[in-house]
N, C-alpha and C positions, 0 to 999 in steps of 0.2 A: 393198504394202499400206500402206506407212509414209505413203510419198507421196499416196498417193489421204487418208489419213486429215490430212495436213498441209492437203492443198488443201482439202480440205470444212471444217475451221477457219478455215484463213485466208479463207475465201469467207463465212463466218458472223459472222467481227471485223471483217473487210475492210467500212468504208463502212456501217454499218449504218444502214437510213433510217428514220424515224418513220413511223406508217402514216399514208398520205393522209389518211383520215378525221381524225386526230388534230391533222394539220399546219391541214389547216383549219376543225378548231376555235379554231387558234392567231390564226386569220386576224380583226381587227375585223369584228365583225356591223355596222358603224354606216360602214363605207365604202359610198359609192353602188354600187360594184360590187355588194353582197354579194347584192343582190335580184334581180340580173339572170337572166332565162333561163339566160342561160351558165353562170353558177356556180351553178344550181340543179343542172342537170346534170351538171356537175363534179364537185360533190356526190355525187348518183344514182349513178354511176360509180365514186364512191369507197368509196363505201359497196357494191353488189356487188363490187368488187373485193376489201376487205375480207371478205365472207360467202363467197365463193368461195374465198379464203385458208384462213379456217376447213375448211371444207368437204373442204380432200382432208387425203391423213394425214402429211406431213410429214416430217421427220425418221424418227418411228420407223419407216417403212416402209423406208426403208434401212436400218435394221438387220436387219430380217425378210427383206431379200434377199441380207443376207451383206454379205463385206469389199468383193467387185468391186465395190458397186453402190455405192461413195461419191464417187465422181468424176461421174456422174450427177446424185444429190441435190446435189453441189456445183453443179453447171451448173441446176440449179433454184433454188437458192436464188440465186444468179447474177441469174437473168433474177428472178425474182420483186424483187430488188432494183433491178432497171434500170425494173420496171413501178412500183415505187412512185415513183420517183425523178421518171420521167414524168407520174406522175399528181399527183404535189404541183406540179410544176413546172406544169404544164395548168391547176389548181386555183389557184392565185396568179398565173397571166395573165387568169384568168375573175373571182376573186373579190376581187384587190386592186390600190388603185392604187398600192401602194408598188412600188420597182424590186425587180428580182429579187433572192433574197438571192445570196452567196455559191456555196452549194453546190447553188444550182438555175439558175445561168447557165451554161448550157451548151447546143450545139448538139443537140438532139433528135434529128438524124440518125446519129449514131453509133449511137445504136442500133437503128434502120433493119436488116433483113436487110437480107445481100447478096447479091450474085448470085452463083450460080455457074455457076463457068464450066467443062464438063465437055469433054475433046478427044475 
């Protein structure tokens, strides 16, 4: 139990992203990008992605399911951070012409499912 409650923190401190929506409030309204189709949608997306966040219960629902279930909620908050990561990164190729920062140069396919390969 020790373990599963270590890894659901470090999964929670670990990389924490700012939400899409937020990152691209961050972004200049006044670059030619900011009007375009693409970053309208980019937008669109980030904002359901946001309501959809909201939307399920979060944390406290691994509690309601007991100790077992933290290694689970870890592996969601997990992917929930890989999806914002992607979607600020998506959101600053649509809506700015600056280079990528830092912590959003990264290849996009890591986090790609993979195959598996069952014998």
């Amino acid at each position: 139990m020790r373990i599963a409650m270590i890894a659901a923190l470090g999964a929670a401190v670990a990389g924490c992203v700012s939400s899409p929506v937020d990152y691209g409030a961050s972004l200049s309204q006044q670059d030619p990008k900011w009007a375009s189709p693409e970053c309208q949608q980019a937008r669109a997306a980030a904002a359901d992605y946001a309501q959809r966040e909201k939307d399920h219960p979060g944390w406290g629902m691994g509690v309601l399911l007991g100790p077992y279930s933290m290694g689970m909620v870890a592996a969601v908050k997990e992917h929930e951070q890989q999806q914002r990561r992607l979607l600020a990164r998506q959101m600053h190729l649509n809506c700015s012409s600056q280079p990528l920062p830092k912590e959003l140069d990264f290849d996009p396919a890591i986090y790609a499912p993979k195959k598996q390969h069952y014998p």
